[in-house]
N, CA, C and O atoms as CSV, one atom per row, in Angstrom:
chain,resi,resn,atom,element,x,y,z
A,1,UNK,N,N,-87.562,-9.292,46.607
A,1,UNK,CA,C,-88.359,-9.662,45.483
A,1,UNK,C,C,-89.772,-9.973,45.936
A,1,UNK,O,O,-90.046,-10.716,46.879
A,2,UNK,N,N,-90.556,-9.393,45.243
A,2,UNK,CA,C,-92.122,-9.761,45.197
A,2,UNK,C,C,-92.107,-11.851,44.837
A,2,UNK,O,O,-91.416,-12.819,44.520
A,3,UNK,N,N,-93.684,-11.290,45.279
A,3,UNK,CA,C,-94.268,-12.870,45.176
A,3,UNK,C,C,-94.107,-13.209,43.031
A,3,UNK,O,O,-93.703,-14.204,42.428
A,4,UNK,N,N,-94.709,-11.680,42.442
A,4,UNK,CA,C,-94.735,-11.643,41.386
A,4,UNK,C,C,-93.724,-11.577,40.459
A,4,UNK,O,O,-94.045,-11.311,39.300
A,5,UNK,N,N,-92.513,-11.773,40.739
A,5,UNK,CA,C,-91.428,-11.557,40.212
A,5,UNK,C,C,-91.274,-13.267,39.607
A,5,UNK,O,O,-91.912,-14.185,40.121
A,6,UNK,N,N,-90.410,-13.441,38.560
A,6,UNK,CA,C,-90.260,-14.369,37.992
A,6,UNK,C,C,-88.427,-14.664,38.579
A,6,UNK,O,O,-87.596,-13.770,38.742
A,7,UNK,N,N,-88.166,-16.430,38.836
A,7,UNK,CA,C,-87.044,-16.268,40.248
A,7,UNK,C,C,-86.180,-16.379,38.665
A,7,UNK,O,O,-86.756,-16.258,37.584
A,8,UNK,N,N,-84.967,-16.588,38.800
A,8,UNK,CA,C,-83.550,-16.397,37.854
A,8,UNK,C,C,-84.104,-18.188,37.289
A,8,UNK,O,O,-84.530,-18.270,36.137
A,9,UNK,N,N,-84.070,-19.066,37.872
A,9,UNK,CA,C,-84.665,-20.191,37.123
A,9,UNK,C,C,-85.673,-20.284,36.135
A,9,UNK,O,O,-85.667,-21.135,35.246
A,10,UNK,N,N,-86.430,-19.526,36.265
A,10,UNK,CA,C,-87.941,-19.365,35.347
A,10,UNK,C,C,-87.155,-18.262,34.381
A,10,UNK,O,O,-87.389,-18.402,33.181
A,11,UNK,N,N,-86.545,-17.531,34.632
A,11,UNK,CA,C,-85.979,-16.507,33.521
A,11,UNK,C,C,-84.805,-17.018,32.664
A,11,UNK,O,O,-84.525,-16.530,31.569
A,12,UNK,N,N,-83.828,-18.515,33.512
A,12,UNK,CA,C,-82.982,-19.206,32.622
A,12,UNK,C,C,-83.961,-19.738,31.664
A,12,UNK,O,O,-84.165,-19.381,30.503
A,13,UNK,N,N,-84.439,-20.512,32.252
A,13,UNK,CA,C,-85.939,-21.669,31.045
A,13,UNK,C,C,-86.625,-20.762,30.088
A,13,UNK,O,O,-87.033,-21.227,29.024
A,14,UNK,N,N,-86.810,-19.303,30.424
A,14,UNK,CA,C,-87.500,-18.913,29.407
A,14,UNK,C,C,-86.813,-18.286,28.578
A,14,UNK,O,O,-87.384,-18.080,27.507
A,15,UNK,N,N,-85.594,-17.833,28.700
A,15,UNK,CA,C,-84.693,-17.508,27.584
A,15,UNK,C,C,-83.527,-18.569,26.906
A,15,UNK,O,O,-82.691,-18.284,26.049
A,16,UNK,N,N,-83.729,-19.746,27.508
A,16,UNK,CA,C,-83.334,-21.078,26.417
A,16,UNK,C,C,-83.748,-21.535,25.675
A,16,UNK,O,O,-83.540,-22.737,25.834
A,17,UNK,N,N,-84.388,-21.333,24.665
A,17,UNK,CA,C,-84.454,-21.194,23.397
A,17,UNK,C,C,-83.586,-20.000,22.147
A,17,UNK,O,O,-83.007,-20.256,21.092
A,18,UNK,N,N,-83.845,-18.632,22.883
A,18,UNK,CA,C,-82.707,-17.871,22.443
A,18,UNK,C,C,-81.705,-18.452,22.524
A,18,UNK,O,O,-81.148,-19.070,21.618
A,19,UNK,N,N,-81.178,-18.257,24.186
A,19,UNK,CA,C,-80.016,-19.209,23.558
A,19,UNK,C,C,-79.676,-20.342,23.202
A,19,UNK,O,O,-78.455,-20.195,23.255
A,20,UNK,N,N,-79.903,-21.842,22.727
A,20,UNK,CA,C,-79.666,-22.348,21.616
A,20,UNK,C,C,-79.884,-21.490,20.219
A,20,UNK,O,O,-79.046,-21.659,19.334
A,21,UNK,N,N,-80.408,-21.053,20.109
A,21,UNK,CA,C,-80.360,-20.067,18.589
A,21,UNK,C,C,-79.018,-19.571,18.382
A,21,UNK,O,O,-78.231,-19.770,17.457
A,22,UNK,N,N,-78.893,-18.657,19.786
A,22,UNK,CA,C,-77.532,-18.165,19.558
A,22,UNK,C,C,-76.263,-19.077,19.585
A,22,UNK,O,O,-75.173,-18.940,19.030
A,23,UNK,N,N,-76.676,-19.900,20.280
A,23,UNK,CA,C,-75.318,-21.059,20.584
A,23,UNK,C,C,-75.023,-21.359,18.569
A,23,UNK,O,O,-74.063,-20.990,17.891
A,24,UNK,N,N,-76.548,-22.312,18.044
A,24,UNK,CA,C,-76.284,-22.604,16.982
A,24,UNK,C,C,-75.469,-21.986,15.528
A,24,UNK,O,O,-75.066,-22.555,14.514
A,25,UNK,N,N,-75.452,-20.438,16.016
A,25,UNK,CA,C,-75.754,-19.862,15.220
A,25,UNK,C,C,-74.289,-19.236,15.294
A,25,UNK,O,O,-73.965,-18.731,14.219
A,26,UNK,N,N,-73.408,-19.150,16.208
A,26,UNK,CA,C,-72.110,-19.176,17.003
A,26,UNK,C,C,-71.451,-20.550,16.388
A,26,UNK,O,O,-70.302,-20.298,16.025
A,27,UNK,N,N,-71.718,-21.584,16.211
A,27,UNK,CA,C,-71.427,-22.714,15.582
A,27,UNK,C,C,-71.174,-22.410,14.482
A,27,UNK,O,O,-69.980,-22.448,14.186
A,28,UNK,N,N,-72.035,-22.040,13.555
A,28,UNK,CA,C,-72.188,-22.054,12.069
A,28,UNK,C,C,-71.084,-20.759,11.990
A,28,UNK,O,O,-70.525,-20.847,10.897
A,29,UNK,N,N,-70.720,-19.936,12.524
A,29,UNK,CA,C,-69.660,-18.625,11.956
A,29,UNK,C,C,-68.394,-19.239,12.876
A,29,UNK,O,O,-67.736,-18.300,13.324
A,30,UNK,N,N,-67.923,-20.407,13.241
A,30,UNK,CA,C,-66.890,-20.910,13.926
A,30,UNK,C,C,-65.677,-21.053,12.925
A,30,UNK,O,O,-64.546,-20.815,13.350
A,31,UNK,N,N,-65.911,-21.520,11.314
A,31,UNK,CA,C,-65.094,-21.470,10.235
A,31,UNK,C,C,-64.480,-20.035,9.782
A,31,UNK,O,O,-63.324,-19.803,9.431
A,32,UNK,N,N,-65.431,-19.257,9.875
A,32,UNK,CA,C,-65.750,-17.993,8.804
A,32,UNK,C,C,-64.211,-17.438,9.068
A,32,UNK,O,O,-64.001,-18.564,8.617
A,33,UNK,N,N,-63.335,-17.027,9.256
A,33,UNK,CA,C,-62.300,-16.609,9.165
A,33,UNK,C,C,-60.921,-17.409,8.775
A,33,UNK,O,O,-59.899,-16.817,8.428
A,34,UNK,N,N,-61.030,-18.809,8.878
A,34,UNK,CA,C,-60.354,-20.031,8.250
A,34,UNK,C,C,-60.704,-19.839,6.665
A,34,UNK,O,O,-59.956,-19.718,5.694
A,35,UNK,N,N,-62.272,-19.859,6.786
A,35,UNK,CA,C,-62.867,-19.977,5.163
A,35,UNK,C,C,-62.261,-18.683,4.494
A,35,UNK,O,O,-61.490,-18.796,3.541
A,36,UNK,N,N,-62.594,-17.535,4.968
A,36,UNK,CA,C,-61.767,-15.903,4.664
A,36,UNK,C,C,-60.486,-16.049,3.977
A,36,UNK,O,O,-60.134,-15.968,2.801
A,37,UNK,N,N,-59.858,-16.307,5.167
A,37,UNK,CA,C,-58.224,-16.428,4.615
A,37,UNK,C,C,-57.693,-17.688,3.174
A,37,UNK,O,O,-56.865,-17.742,2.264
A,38,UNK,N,N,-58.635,-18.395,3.671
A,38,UNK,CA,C,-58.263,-19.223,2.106
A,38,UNK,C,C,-59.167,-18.844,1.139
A,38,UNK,O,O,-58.987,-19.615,0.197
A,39,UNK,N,N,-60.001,-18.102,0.889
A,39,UNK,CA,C,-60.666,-16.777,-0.070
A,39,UNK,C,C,-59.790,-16.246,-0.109
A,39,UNK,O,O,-59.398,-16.665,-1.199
A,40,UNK,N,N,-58.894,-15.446,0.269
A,40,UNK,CA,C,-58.571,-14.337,0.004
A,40,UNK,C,C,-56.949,-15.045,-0.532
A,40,UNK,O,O,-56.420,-14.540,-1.523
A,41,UNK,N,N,-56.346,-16.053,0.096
A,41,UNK,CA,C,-55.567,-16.396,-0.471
A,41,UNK,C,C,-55.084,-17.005,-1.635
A,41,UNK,O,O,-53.936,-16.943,-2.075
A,42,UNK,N,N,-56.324,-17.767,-2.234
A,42,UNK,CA,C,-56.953,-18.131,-3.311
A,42,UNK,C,C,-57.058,-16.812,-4.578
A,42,UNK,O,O,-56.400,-16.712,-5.613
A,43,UNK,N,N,-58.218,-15.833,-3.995
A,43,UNK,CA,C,-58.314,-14.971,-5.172
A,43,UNK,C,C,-56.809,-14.274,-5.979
A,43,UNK,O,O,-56.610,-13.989,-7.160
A,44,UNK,N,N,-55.668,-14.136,-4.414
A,44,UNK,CA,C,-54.531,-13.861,-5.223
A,44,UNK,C,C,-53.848,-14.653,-6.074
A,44,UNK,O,O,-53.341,-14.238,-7.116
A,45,UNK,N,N,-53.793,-16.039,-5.604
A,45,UNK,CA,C,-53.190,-16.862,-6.433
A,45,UNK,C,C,-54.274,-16.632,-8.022
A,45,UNK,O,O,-53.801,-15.977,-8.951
A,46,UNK,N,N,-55.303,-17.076,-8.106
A,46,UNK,CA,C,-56.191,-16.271,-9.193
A,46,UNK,C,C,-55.418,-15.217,-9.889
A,46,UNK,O,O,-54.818,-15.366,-10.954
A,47,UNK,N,N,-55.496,-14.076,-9.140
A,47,UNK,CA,C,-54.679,-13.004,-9.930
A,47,UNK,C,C,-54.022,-12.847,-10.061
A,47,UNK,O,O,-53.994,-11.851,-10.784
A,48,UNK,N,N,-52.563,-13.386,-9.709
A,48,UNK,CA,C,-51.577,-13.755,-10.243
A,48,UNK,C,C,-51.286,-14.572,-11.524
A,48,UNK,O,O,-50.345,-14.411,-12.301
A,49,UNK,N,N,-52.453,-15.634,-11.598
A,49,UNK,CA,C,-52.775,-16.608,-12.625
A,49,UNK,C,C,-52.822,-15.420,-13.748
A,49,UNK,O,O,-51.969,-15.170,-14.600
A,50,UNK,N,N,-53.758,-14.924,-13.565
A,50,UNK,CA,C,-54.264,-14.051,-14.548
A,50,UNK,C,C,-53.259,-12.489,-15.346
A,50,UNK,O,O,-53.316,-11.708,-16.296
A,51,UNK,N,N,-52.706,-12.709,-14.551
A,51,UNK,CA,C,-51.406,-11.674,-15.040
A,51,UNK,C,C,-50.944,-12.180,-15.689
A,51,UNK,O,O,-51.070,-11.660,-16.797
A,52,UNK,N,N,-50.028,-13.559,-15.703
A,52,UNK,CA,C,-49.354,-14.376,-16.123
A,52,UNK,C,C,-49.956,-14.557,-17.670
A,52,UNK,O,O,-49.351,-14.403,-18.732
A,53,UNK,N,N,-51.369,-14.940,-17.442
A,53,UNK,CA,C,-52.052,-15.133,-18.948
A,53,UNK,C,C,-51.862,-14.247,-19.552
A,53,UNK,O,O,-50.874,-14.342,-20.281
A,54,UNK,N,N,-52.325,-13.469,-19.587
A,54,UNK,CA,C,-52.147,-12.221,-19.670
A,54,UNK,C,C,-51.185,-11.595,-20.501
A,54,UNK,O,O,-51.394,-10.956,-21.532
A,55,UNK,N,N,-50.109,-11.845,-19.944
A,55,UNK,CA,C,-48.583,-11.581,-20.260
A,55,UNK,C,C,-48.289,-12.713,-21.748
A,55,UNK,O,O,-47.693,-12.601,-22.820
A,56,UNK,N,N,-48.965,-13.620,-21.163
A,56,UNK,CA,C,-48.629,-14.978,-22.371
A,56,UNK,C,C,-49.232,-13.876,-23.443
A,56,UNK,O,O,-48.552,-13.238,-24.246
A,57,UNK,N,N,-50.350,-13.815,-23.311
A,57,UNK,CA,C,-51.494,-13.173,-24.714
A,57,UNK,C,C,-50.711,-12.504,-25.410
A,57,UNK,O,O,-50.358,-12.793,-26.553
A,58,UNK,N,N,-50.272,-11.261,-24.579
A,58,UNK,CA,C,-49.756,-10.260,-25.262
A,58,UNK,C,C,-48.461,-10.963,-25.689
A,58,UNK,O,O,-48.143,-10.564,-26.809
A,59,UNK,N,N,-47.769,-11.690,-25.294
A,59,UNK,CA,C,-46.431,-12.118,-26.339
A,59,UNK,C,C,-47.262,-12.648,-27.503
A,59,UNK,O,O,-47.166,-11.941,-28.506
A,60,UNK,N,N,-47.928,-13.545,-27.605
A,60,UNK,CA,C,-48.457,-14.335,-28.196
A,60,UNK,C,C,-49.400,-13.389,-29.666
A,60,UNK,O,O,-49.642,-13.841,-30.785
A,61,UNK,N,N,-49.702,-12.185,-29.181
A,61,UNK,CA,C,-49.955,-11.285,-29.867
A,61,UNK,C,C,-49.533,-10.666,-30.725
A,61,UNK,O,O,-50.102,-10.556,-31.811
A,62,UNK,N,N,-48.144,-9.977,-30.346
A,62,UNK,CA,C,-47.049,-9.682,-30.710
A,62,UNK,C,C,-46.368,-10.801,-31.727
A,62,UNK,O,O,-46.100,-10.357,-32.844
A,63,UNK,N,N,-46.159,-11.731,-31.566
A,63,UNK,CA,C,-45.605,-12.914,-32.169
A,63,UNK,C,C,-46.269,-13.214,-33.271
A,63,UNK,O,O,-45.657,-13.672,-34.236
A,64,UNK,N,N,-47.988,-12.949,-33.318
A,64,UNK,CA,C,-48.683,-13.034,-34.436
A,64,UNK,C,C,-48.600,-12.028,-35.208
A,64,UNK,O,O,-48.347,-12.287,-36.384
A,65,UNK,N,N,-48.767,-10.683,-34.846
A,65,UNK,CA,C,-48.683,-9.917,-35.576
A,65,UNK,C,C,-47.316,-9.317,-36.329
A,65,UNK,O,O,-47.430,-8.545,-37.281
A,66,UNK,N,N,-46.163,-9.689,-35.879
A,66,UNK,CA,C,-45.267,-9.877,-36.752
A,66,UNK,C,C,-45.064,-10.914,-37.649
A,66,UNK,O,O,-44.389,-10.558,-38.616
A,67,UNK,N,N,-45.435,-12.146,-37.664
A,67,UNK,CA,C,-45.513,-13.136,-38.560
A,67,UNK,C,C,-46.496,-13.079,-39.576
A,67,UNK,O,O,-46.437,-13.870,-40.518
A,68,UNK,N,N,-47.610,-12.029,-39.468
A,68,UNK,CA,C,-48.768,-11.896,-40.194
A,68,UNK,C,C,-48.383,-10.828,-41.293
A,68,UNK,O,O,-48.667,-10.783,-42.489
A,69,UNK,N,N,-47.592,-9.928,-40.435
A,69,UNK,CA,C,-46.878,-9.050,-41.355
A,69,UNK,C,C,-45.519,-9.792,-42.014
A,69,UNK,O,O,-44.864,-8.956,-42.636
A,70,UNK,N,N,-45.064,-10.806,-42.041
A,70,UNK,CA,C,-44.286,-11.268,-42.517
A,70,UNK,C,C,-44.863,-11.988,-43.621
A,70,UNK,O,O,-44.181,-12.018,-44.646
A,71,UNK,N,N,-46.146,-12.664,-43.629
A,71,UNK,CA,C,-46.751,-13.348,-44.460
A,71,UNK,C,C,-47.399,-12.363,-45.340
A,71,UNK,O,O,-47.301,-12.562,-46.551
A,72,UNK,N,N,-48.251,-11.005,-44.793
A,72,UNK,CA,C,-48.666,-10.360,-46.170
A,72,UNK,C,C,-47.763,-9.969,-47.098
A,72,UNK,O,O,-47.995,-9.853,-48.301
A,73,UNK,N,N,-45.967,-9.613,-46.137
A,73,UNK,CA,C,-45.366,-9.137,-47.159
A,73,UNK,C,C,-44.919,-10.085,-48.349
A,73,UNK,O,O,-44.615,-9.779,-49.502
A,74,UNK,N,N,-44.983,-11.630,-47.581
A,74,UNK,CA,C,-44.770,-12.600,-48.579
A,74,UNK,C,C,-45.834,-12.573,-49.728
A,74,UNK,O,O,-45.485,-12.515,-50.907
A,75,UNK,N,N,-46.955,-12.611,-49.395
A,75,UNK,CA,C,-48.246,-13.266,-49.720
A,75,UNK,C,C,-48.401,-12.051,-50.900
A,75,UNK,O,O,-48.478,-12.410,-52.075
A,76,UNK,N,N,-48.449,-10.477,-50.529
A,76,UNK,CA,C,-48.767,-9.607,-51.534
A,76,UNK,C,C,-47.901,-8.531,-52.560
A,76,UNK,O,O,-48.190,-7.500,-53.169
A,77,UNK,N,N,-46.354,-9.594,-52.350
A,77,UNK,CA,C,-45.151,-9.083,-53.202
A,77,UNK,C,C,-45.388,-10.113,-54.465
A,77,UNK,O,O,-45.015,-11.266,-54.250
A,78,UNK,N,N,-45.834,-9.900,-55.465
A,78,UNK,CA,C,-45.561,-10.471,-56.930
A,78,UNK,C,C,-43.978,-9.384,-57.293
A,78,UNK,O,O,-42.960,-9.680,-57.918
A,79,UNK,N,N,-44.144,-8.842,-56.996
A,79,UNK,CA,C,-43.070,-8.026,-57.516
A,79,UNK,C,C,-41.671,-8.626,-57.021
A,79,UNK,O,O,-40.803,-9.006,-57.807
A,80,UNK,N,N,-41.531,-8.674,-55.385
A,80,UNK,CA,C,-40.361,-9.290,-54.908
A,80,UNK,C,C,-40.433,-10.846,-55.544
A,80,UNK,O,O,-39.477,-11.615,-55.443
A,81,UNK,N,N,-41.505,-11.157,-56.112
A,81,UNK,CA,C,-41.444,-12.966,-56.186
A,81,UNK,C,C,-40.084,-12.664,-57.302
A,81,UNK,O,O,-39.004,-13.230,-57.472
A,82,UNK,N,N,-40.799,-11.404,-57.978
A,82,UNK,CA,C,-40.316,-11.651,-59.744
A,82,UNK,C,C,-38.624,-11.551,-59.686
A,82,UNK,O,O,-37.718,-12.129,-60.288
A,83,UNK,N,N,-38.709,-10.128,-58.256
A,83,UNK,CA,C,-37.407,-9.893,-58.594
A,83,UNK,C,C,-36.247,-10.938,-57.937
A,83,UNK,O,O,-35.060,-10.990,-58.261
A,84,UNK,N,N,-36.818,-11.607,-57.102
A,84,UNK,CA,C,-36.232,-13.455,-56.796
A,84,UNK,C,C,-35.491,-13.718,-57.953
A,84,UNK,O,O,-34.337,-13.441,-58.279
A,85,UNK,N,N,-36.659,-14.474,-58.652
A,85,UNK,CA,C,-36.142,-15.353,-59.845
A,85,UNK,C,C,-35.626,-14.410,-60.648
A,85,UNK,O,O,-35.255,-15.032,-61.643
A,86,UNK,N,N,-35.401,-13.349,-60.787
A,86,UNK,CA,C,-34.740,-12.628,-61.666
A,86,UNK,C,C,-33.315,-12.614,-61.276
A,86,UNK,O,O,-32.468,-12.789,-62.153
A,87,UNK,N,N,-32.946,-12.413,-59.975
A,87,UNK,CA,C,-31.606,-11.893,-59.433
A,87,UNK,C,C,-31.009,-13.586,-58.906
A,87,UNK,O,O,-30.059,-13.693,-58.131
A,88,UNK,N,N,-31.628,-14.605,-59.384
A,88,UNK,CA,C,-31.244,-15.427,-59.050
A,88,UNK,C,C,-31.662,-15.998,-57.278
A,88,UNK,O,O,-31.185,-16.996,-56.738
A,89,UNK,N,N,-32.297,-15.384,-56.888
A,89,UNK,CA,C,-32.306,-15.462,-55.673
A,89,UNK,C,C,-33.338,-16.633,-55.522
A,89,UNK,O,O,-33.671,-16.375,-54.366
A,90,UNK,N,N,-33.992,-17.596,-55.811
A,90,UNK,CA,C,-35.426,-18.220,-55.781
A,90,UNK,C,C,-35.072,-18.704,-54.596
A,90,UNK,O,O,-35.910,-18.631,-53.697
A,91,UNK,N,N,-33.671,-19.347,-54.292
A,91,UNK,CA,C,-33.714,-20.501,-52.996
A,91,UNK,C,C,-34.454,-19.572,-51.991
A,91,UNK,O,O,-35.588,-19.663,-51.521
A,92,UNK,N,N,-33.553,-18.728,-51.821
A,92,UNK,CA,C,-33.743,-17.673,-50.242
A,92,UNK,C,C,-35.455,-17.308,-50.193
A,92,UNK,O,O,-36.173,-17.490,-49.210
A,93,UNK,N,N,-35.866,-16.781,-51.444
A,93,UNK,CA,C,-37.947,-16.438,-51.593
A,93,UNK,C,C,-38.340,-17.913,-51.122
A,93,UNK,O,O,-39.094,-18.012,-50.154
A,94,UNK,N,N,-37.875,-19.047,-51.747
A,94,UNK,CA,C,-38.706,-20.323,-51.700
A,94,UNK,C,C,-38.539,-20.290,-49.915
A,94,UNK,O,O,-39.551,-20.328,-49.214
A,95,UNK,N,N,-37.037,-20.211,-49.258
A,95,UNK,CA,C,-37.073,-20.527,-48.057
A,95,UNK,C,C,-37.748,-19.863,-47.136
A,95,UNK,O,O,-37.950,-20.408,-46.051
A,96,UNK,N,N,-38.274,-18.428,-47.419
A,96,UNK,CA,C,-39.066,-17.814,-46.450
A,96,UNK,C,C,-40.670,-18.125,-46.609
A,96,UNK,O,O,-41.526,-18.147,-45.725
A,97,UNK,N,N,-40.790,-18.339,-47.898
A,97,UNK,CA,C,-42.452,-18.915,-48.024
A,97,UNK,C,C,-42.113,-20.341,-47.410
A,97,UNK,O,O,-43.143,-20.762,-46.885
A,98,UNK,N,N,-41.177,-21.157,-47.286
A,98,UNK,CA,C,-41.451,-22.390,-46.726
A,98,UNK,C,C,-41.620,-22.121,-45.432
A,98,UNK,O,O,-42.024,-23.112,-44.824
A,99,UNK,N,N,-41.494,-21.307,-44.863
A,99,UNK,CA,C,-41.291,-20.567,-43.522
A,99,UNK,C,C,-42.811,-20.487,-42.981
A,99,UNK,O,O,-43.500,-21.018,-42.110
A,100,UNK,N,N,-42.929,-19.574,-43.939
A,100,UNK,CA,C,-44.384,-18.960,-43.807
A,100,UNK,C,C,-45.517,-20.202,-43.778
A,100,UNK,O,O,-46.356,-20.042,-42.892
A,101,UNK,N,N,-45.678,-21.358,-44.556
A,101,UNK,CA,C,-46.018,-22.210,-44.697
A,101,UNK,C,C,-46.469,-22.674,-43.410
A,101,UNK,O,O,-47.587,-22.653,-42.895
A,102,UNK,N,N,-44.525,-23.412,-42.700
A,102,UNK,CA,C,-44.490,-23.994,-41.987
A,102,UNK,C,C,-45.587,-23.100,-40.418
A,102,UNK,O,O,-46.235,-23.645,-39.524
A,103,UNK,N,N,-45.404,-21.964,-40.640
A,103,UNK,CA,C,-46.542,-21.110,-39.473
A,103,UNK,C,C,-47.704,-21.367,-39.851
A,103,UNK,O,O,-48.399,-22.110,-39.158
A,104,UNK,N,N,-48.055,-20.970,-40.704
A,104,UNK,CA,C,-49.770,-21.110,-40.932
A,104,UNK,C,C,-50.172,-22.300,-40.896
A,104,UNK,O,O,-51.392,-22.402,-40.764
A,105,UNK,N,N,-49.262,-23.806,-41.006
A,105,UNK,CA,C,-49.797,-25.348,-40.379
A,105,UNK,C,C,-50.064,-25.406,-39.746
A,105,UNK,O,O,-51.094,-26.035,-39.501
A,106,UNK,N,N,-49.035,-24.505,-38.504
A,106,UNK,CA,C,-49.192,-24.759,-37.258
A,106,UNK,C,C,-50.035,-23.832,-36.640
A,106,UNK,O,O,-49.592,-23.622,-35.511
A,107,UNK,N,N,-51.221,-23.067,-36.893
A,107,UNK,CA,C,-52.051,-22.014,-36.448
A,107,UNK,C,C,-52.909,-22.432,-36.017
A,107,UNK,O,O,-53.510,-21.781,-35.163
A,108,UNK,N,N,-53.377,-23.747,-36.420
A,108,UNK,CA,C,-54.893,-23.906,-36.255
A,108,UNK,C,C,-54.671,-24.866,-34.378
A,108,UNK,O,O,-55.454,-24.918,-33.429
A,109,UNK,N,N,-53.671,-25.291,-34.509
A,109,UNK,CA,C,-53.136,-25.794,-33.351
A,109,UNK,C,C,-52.820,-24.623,-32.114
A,109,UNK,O,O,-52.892,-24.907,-30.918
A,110,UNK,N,N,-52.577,-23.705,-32.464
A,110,UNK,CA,C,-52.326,-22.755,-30.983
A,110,UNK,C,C,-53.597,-22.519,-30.926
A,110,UNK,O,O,-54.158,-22.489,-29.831
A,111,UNK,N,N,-54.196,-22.334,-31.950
A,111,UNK,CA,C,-55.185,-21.137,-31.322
A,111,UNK,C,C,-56.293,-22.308,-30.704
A,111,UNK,O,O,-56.894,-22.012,-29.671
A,112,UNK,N,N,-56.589,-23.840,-31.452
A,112,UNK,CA,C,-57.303,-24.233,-30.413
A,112,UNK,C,C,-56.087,-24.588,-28.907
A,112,UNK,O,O,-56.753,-24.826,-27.900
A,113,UNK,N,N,-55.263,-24.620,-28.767
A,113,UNK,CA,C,-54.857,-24.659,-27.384
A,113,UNK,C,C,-54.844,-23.572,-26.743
A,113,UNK,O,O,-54.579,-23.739,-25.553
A,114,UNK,N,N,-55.067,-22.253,-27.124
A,114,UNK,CA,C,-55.174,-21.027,-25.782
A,114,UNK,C,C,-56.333,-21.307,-25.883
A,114,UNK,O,O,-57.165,-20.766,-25.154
């Protein structure tokens, strides 16, 4: 080695600053694959959540839309009302409109709970 050469001491000191950078910076990504795996284990539980809802809706869908069709047929038969009280039948008409009733009380309650 020349006089002009810089010795391995002067070349540690002058590249310590890099490395603390790098040290620090080696620190800060020391989690990143702990943090990953509970991301990723998380988003499934998520989407699993979300299937599940999901699944609720569509029953819940289904469930309305047959009861809705149960109520227009109540709601827009004058004709079946008539032929009720005609054939004697009023209990059985009264008991399905009490029916119907008893759903549409309870509507305003599901729908604010989903």
């Amino acid at each position: 080695m020349g006089p002009t050469s810089p010795s391995i001491s002067q070349k540690v000191l002058a590249n310590a600053p890099s490395y603390r950078q790098i040290q620090a910076s080696l620190a800060d990504l020391r989690d990143v694959l702990l943090v990953f795996a509970y991301q990723t284990k998380r988003i499934k539980l998520l989407e699993c959540d979300l299937s599940q809802a999901a699944e609720s809706v569509q029953k819940c869908a289904e469930t309305t839309k047959k009861e809705r069709e149960a109520h227009e047929r109540i709601r827009d038969s004058t004709a079946r009302k008539l032929a009720y009280k005609l054939t004697r039948r009023k209990e059985k008409y009264e008991e399905k409109a009490s029916r119907e009733e008893r759903y549409t009380s309870l509507t305003p309650y599901f729908i604010t709970w989903i």
